[in-house]
N, C-alpha and C positions, 0 to 999 in steps of 0.2 A: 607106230610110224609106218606107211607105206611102203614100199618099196617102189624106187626110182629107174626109171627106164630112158635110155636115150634112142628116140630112133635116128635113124641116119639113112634117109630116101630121097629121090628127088620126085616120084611121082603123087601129083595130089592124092588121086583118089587112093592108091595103097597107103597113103596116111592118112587117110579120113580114116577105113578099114582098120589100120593097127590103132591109131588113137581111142576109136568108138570103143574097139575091144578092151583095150588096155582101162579105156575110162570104165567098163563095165564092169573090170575087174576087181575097181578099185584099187589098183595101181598109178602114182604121180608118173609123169610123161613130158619131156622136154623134146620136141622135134628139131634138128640141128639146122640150121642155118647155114649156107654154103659159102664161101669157100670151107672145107673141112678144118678146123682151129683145133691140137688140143688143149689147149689151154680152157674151152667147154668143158669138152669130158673132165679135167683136174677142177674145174669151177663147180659145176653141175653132183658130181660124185656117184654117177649111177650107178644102181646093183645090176645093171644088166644091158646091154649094147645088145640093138638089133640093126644090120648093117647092111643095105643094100649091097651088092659087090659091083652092079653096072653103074655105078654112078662115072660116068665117064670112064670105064673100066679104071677107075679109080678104088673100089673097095677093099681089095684085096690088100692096096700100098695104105689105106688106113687102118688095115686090122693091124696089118703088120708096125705101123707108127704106133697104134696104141696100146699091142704085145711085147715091144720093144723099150716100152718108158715105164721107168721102175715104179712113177706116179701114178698109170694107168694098165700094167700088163697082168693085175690081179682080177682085174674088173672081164665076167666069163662076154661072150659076142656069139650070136646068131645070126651067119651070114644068112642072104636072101636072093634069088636069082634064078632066072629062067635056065640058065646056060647048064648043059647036058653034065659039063665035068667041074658041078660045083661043090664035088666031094671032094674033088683034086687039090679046087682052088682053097677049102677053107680049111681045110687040112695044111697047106702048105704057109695056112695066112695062120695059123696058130688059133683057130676060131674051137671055142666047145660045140658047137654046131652048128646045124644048118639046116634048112626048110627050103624045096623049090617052089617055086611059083609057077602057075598060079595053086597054092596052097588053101587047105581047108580050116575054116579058123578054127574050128575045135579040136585039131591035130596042130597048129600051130600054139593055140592055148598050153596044151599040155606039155610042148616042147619048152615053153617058157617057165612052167612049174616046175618039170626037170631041171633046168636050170639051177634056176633057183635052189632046188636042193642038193645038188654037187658042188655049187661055190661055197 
């Protein structure tokens, strides 16, 4: 069975970019729809959250929604973000890691394989 990935962005083209990779990966891939619900993530069930943080500087208040609910605080999240102190942020958002942008996919690939093998 694949393993499921939710991304969570609002910019096209860096999900064109994670989707392409993820499809290459042979990884299934649900791109979230906005307003942020989670009631997705509990539907969906992903092995793995990858989370923009500027979403309206909004990302940070949904890791922490989704590290905070007993139904989803197991599920590991790779925040994402231009911003200098986004080791601050995903550290304090309860995230297993983080990658800035703009990011190299094959240093982004491998951080998701990581992943993967700490959950």
């Amino acid at each position: 069975m694949k393993k499921k990935v939710l991304v969570i962005d609002k910019d096209p083209a860096i999900i064109d970019v994670i989707t392409f990779m993820l499809k290459d990966e042979g990884y299934d891939f649900l791109v979230s729809q906005k307003p942020f619900n989670i009631e997705e993530v509990k539907d969906y069930k992903p092995a793995l959250i990858l989370l923009h943080n500027g979403l309206n500087s909004e990302g940070s208040l949904i890791c922490k929604l989704i590290k905070g609910n007993p139904d989803t605080n197991f599920i590991p999240v790779i925040m994402s973000s231009t911003r200098n102190d986004l080791p601050q942020i995903a550290e304090e958002s309860c995230a297993e890691a983080y990658i800035q942008k703009p990011f190299d996919i094959d240093d982004f690939l491998q951080l998701i394989r990581k992943t993967f093998l700490i959950s």
